[in-house]
SEDRENMAR-431928 format. One line per 5 residues: number of its first residue (from 1); for each residue x negated, y negated, z negated of C-alpha. Coordinates in Angstrom, 1 decimal. Layout:
BEGIN
NUM) X,Y,Z  ...
//
This chain:
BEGIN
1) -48.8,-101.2,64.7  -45.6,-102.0,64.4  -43.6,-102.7,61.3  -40.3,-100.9,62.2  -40.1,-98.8,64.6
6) -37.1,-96.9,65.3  -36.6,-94.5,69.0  -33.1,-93.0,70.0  -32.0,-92.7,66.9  -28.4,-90.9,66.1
11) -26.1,-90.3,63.8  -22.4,-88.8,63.1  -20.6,-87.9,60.4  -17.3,-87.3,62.1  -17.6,-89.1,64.9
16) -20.8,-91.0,66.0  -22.1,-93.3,64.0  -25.7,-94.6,65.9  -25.9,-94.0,69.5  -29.6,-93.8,70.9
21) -30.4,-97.0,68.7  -33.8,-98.1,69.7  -35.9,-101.1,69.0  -39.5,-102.2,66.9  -39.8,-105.1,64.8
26) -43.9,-106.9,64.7  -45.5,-107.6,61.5  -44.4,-111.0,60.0  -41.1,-111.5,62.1  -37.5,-112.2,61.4
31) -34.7,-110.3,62.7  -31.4,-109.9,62.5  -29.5,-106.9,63.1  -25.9,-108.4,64.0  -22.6,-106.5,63.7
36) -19.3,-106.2,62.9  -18.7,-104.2,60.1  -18.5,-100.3,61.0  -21.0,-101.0,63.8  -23.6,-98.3,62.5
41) -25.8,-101.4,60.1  -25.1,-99.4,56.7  -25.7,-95.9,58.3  -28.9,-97.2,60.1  -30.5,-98.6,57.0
46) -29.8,-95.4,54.6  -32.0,-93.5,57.3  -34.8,-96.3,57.1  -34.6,-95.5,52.9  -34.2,-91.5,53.5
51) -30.8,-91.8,51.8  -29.6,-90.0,54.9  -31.3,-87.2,57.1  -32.5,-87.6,60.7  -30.1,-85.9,62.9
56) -31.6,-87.1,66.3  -34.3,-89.3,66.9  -37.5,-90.6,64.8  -38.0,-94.0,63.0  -41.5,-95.1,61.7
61) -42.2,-97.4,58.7  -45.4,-99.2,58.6  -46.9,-96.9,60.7  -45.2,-93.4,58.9  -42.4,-91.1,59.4
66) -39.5,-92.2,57.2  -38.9,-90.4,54.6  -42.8,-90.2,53.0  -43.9,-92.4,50.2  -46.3,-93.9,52.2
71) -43.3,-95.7,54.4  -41.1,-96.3,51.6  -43.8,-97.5,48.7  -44.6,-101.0,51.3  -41.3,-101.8,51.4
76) -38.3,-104.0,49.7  -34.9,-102.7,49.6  -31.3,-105.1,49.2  -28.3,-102.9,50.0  -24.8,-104.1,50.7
81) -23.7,-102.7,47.0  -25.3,-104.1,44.1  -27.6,-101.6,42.0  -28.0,-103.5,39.3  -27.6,-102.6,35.7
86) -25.1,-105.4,34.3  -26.0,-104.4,31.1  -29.6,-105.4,30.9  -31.2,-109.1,30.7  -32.5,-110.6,34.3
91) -36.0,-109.7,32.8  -35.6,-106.3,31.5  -34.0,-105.6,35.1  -37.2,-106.9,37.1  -40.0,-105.4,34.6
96) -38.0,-102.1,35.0  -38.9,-102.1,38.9  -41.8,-104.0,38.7  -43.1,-100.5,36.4  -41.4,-98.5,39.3
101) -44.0,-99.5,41.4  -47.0,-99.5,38.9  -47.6,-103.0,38.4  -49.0,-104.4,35.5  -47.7,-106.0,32.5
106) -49.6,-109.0,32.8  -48.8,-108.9,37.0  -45.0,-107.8,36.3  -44.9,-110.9,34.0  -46.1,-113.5,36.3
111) -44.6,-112.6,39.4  -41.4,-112.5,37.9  -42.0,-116.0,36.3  -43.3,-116.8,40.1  -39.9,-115.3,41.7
116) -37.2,-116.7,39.5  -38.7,-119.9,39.9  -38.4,-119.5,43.4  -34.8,-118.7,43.6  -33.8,-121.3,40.5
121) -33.2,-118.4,37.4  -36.1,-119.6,35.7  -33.5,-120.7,33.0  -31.6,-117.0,32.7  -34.5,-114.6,32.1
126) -33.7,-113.5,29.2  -29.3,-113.9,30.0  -27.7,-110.0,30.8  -27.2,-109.8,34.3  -23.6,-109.5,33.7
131) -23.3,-113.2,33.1  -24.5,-114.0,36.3  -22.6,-115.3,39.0  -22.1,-113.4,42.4  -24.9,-115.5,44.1
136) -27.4,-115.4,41.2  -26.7,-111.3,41.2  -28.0,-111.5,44.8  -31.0,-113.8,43.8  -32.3,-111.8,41.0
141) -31.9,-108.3,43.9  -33.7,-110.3,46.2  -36.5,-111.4,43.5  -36.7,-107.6,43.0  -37.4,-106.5,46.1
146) -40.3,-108.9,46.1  -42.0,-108.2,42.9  -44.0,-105.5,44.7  -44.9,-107.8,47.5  -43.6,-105.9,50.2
151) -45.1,-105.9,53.7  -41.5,-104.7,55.0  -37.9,-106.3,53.9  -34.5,-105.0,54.6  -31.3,-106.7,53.5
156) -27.9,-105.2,54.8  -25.4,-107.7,54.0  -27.2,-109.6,51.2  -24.9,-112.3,51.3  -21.5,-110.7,51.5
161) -18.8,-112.5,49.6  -20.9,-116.0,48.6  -19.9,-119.0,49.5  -21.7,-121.2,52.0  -24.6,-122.4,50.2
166) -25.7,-119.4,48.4  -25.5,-117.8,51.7  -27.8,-120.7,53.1  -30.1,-120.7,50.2  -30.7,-116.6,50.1
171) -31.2,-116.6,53.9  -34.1,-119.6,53.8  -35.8,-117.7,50.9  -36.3,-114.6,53.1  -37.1,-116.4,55.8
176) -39.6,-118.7,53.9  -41.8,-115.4,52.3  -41.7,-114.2,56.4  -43.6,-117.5,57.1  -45.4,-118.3,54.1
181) -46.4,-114.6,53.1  -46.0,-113.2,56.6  -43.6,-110.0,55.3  -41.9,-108.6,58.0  -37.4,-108.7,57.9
186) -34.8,-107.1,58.9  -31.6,-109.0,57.7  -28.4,-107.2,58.4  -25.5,-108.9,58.6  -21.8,-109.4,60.0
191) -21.8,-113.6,60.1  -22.9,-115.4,63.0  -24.0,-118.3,61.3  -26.9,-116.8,60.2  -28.2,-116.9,63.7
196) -30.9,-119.7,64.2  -32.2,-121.2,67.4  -35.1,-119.1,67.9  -34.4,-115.9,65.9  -34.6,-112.6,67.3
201) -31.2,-111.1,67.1  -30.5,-107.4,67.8  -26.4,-107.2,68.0  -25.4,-103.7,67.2  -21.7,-102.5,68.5
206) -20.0,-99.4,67.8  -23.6,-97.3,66.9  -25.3,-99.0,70.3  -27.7,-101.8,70.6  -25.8,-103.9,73.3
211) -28.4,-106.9,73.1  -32.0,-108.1,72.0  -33.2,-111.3,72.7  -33.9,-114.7,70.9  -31.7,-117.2,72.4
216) -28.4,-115.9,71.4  -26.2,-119.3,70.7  -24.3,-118.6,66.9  -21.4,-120.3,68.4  -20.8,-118.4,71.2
221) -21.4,-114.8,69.3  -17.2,-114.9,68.3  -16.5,-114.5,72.1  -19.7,-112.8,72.5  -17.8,-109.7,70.3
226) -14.5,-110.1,71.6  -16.2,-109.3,75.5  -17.9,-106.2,73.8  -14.3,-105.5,72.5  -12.8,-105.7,74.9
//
């Protein structure tokens, strides 16, 4: 069974948005969906959360049709915009969703000890998030979306707007609980130097998957975009 599976799949609002988008991801991978911004990423994962209606095609999550609780409940969400509230502590903000998805106090309380250890917030659990720095915001999201221990990850854009090591540091993390925990990924984003050797990279262009493979060179991907552009 696969993870993620998504078959022709499109979308317009007023003009196209996804084109026939089709492609499965395998339990315990690491993916990257690579785009330019306005190449269909955003519009592609609001169907994957149900945010947005299926206009044409079907997409499967963890073996059900989008849009149950079954699909959604084994996975972990990080969305371009930050949703969280600035006005709580780092703590109050995890135990919140940790009660979202009926874990324990005693669970809730270790695994976010065990998370912000991880990501090096040990030291502002109990500081309001609105302290936080840009790249700590994305770390404490991240840690969020693995409270639940989620068989299924999706990050559009997680590290828009950080500077080069945050970047570095949130992309190894995800990539660490694929091989360590064997979650499955799907990491959205417009950078090509996200791109290791090895990765499976799907490179989305204007709504249309235009490649899939795992020895796309990072530094040829600029002039890889300008051909599609041109």
């Amino acid at each position: 069974m696969s993870a993620l599976e998504i078959r022709d799949v499109s979308h317009a609002y007023r003009k196209p948005a996804l084109r026939g988008v089709s492609f499965s991801i395998e339990p315990g991978d690491f993916v990257l969906l690579l785009g330019l911004n306005g190449a269909g990423k955003t519009t592609l994962f609001s169907l994957i959360a149900g945010l947005l209606g299926l206009q044409q095609g079907s997409i499967r999550v963890l073996g059900h049709e989008v849009g149950r609780s079954a699909a959604l409940a084994g996975c972990g969400f990080v969305f371009q915009q930050s949703a969280l509230d600035l006005d709580l502590t780092v703590a109050q903000s995890l135990r919140y969703h940790a009660a979202l998805h009926g874990l324990s106090r005693s669970d809730a309380r270790k695994r976010i000890e065990q998370e912000l250890e991880r990501f090096g917030l040990a030291a502002r659990m109990h500081d309001l998030v609105r302290t936080l720095s840009g790249g700590q915001r994305r770390r404490v999201e991240i840690a969020r979306a693995l409270l639940h221990r989620p068989c299924l990850l999706l990050l559009d854009e997680a590290t828009v707007g950080l500077d080069v090591p945050s970047r570095r540091a949130i992309v190894q993390r995800v990539r660490a609980q694929c091989a360590e925990e064997g979650a499955t990924a799907l990491w959205a984003t417009h950078l090509p130097d996200e791109v290791e050797p090895g990765d499976r990279t799907i490179v989305l262009h204007e709504g249309q998957v235009r490649d899939d493979r795992r020895d796309i060179a990072a530094a040829s991907l600029p002039d890889y975009f300008a051909g599609l552009a041109s």
